[in-house]
C-alpha positions in Angstrom: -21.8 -36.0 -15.0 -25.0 -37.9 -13.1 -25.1 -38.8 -9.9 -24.7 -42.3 -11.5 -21.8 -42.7 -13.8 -22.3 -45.0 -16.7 -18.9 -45.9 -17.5 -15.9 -47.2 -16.3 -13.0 -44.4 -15.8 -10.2 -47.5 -16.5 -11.5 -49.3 -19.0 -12.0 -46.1 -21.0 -8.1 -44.7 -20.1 -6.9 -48.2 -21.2 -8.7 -48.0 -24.7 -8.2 -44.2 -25.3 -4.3 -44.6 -24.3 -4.0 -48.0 -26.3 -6.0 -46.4 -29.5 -3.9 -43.2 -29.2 0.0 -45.7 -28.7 -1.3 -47.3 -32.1 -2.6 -44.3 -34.1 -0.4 -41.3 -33.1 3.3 -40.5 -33.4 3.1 -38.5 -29.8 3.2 -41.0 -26.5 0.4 -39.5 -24.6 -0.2 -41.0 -20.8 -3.0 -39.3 -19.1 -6.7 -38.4 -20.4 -8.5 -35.7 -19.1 -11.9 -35.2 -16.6 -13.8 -33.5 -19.8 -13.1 -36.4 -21.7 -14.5 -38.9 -19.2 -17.6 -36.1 -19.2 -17.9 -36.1 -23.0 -18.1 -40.0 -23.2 -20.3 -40.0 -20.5 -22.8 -37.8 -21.9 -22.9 -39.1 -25.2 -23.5 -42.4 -23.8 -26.9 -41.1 -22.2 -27.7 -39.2 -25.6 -27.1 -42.7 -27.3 -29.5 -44.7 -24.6 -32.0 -42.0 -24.5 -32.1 -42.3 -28.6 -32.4 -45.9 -28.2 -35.4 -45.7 -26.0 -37.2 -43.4 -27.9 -36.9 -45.3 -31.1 -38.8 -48.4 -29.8 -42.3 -49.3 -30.8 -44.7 -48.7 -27.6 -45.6 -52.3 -27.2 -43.5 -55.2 -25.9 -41.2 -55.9 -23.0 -37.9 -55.9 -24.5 -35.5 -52.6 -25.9 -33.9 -53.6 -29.0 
């Protein structure tokens, strides 16, 4: 992970446990470290993807 993490470690337990109560047979009630690392890094892929697809002019990322 960066020195600055992106997300937020409860708001992603809450969802992953929630997602996982409604979609699975099997109760699960903890989520791993790699899994916060995973999210993580795939949220700075996404960004970096978003940066690099805007047009060089203008002020605002869309």
């Amino acid at each position: 992970m960066g020195k600055h993490p992106m997300i937020n470690k409860k708001n992603i337990r809450r969802f992953i446990l929630d997602y996982a109560k409604r979609s699975r047979a099997h109760t699960y009630s903890r989520v791993a470290e790699c899994v916060y690392d995973q999210i993580e890094s795939a949220m700075r892929d996404r960004c970096r993807r978003i940066v690099d697809a805007q047009p060089s002019a203008g002020r605002t990322i869309k």
